[in-house]
N, C-alpha and C positions, 0 to 999 in steps of 0.2 A: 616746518618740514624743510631739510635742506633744499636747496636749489639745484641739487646734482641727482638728484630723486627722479626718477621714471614714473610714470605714470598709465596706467593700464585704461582701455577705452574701453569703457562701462555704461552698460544698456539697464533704464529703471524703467517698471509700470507696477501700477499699485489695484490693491481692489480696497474691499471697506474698511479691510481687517488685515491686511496684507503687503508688504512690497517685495517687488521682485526686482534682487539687481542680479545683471551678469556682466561677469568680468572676462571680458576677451584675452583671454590667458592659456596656450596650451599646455600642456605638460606639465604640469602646476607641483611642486615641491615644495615642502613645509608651509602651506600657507598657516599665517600667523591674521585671525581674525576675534576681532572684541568688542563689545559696544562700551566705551568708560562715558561716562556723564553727558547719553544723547547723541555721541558722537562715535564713528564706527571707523577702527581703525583697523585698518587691510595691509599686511606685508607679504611674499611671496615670491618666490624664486619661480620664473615659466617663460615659456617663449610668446613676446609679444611683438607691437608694433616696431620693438628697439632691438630686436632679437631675444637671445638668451638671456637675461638678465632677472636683477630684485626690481618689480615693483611695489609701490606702496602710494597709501590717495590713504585721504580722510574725508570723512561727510557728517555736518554737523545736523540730522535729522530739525525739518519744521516743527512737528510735534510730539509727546514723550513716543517713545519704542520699549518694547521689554527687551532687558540686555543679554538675551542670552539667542546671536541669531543659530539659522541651520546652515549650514552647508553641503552644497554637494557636488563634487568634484568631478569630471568627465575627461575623457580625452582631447575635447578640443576646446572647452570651459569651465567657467568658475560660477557657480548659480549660490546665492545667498536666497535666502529669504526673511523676512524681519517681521514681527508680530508688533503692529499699531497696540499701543495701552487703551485708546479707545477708537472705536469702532466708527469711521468719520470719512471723507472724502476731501485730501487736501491740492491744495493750488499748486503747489509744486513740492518738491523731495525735500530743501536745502533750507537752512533755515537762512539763509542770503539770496537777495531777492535775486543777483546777479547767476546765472547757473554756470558752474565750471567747467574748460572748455571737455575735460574729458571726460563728462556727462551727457547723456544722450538717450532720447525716449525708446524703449523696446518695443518697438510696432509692432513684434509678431505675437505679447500678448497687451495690446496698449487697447484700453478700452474708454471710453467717457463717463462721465458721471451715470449718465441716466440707463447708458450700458451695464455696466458695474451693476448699479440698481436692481435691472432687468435680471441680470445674473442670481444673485444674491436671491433675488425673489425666488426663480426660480428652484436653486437650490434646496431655501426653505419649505416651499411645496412638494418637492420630492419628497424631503424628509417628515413631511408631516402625511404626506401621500402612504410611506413605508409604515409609515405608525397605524395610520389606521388598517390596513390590510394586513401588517399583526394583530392588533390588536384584533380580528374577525377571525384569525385563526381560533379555533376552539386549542386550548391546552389541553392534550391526553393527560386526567388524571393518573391513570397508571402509567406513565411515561418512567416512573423511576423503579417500578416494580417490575417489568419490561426486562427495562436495562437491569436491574439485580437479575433476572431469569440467566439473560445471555451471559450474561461476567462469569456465571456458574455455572453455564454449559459450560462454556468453555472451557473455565477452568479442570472442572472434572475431566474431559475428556482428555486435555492437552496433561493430567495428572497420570489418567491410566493409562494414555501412549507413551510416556514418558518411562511408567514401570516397563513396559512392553519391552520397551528400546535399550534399556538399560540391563534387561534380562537376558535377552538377548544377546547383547556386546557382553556380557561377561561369559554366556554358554560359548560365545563363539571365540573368544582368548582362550577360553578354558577346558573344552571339550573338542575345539574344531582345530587350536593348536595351528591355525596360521594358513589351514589346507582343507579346502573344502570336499576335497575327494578322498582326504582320508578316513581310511574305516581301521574301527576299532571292535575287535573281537571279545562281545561278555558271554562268557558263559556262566550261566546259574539256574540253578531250578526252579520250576515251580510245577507243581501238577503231573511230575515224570517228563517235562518236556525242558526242551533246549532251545535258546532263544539268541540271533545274530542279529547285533544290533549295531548300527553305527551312531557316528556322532551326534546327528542331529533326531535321534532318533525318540527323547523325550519333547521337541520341540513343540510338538500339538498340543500334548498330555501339560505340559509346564507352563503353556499359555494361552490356550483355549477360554480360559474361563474370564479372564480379564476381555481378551479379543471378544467372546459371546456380548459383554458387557456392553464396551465401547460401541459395537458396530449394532446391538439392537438399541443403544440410546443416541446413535446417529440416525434413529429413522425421525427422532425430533425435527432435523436439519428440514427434511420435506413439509412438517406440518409447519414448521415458523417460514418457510416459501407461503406454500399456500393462502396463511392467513394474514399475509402481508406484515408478520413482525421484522424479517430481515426484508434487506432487495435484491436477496441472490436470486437469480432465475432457477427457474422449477426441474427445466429437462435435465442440464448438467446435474445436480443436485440425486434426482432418482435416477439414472445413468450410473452414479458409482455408488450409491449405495447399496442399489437392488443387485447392481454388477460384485459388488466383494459381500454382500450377504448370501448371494448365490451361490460364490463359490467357499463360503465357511459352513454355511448352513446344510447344504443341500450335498455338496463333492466331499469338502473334506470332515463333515459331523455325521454322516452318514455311511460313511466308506473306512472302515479300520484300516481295512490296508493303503488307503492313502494317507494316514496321519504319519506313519512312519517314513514317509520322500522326504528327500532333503529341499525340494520347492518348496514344500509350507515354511522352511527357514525363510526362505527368499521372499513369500509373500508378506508375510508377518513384518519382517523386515524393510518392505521398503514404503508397505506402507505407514508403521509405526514412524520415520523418518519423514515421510513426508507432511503428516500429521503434528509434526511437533513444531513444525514452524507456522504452522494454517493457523492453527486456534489460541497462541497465545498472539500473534497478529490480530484476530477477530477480538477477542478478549481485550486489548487496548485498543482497538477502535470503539469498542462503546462506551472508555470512558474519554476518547479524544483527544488520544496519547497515538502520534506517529513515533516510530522508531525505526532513521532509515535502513539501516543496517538490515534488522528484521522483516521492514516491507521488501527489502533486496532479494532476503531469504526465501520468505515468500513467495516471490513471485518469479525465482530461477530455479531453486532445488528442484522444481518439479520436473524441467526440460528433461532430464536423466533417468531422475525417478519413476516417472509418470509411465511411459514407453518400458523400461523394466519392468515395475511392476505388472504390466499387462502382458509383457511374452512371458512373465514366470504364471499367470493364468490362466494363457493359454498352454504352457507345458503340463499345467495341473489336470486342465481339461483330458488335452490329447494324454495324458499317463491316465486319465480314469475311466476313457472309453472301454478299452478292452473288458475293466473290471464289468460295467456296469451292462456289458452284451455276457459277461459270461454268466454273473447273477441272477438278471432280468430284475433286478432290482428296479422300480419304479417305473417300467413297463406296462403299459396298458392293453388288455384284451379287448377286442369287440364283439359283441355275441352273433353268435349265428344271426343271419346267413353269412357275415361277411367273415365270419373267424380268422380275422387279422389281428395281431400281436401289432402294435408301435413299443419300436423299443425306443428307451430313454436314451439311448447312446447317437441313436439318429436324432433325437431334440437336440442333444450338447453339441453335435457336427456342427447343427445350424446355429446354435450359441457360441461356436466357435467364429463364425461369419459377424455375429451382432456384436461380440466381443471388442473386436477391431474398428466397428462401426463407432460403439462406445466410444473408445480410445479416442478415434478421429472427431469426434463431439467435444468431447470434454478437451482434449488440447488445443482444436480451434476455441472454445470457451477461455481456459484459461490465457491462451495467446494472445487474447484481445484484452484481458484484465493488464497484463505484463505490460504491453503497448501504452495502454489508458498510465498504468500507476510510475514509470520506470522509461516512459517515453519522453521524446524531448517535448518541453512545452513548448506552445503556440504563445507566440508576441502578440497584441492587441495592437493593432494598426492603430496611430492617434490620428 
């Protein structure tokens, strides 16, 4: 090595199998690191003892090393690590007895033999500790029947939200023409009668049947709660199911003159959107596939959606009140003595109250999944 060569002060401690050098170097720029025949050649441009400059040092290993070390670079140093060929505890680093002056032990992980040892042991008890308390796990045979179940929920459903969504965006380039308050006058017959219809006005009729679909094989979602297949919690889960089956089944499959509002666009809508991101997310997680991107989606689309979807709910509601007092449709009688009527429109008032309640469940729910997946990680204190 020339004599006009700098030389970096470098800190070594070994374990059985192991050695640790660090090279007091900051800033560190193209380090050039090699092991050729035992011997470990270090060049590098950083700010050291000599200031900015190349240093460079060689170290002719006591015993073989595998030549291929790690490196890993920091802001205020240079950390190597080197892999011993066999598993032993040696007297010093250098294969000269003499140690170089700008070599020097690393106290803060410099251990003894019988430390080292200690170490080493324990490590090995850990891991034979983790073995046996797998191996006491029982393996769920249907663990892979399971996962085939969930892959094709999911699938299916993130398929027919998908038609939903898709039907949708075309009725609405195509029929709504860019404006959602425009109406459009058909007239045609049928029966000797004339019929005003607007845009959205095949909406229900053109998606109903898929939406029945989707939202009765989402009542799955509760029983795989229940019987502990996923670890979604229970309440959120029956919260928006029984909350959008209520309002397809009972408001708008029951009430003709609510299928024709242009809300059931809105509802259809924002929940077929929101759905398209949920369960092809679920759908790779059970095969253990993250994709940040889609976990992103996941777990933002909804702040907008979420809160939409629920005041166009609620407008479905309050537009179906009047209907369902004029009706008496699903109205209850009580018999004499007390011949009081409860009408169904004073239940939906107070389903208007639980609606909100919902809402404020299920978004503090999802707000804390957001947090947990999209939150900054926690540093482990060493």
């Amino acid at each position: 090595m020339a004599g006009s060569s700098l030389r970096p002060h470098v800190h070594w401690a070994q374990r059985h199998r192991e050695l640790y050098l660090r090279v007091e170097l900051s800033d560190v720029q193209n380090p050039d690191i090699a092991i050729t025949d035992n011997v470990l050649h270090f060049k590098a441009r950083g700010h050291g003892a000599k200031g900015d400059n190349i240093y460079e040092f060689q170290i002719e290993f006591l015993e073989p090393v595998e030549p291929k070390p790690v490196c890993r670079v920091t802001q205020r140093q240079l950390n190597i690590t080197v892999q011993k060929k066999e598993s032993n505890w040696w007297e010093r680093l250098t294969k000269q007895e003499k140690r170089p002056l700008f070599l020097a032990p690393d106290f803060d992980r410099w251990l003894d033999e019988s430390d080292a040892e200690m170490e080493l042991k324990e490590k090995e008890e850990e891991k034979i500790n983790k073995m046996k308390i797998e191996s006491r796990v029982p393996k769920d045979p249907f663990r892979h029947l399971k996962k085939g179940y969930l892959i094709m929920y999911n699938l299916v459903q993130f398929l027919g939200f998908s038609w939903i969504f898709v039907n949708m965006t075309v009725r609405l380039f195509i029929l709504g023409k860019g404006n959602f308050l425009h109406v459009e006058i058909h007239l045609f017959s049928q029966n000797g009668f004339l019929y005003l219809t607007d845009s959205f006005y095949d909406t229900f009729h053109t998606i109903s049947d898929m939406m029945y679909f989707c939202q009765t094989l989402a009542l799955m979602e509760i029983m795989n709660s229940l019987i502990g297949l996923v670890r979604s919690p229970l309440i959120p889960a029956v919260v928006q199911i029984f909350g959008r089956n209520f309002i397809l089944f009972v408001v708008l499959g029951s009430l003709e003159e609510m299928q024709s509002k242009p809300v059931v666009f809105f509802i259809f809508y924002f929940w077929s959107i929101t759905e398209l991101f949920r369960y092809p997310y679920y759908m790779l997680s059970c095969i253990g596939i993250e994709w940040k991107p889609l976990t992103w989606l996941r777990y933002t689309t909804w702040i907008p959606l979420y809160p939409l979807g629920g005041l166009a709910e609620a407008v479905c509601i309050v537009q179906s009140i009047p209907i369902f007092s004029e009706t008496g449709r699903f109205s209850l009688g009580l018999p004499n003595p007390l011949n009081v009527t409860i009408q169904f429109s004073v239940l939906l008032q107070l389903y208007l109250i639980a609606l909100f309640l919902g809402v404020f469940v299920n978004f503090r729910h999802l707000y804390k999944q957001r947090k947990h997946h999209l939150g900054p990680k926690k540093r482990k204190m060493k």
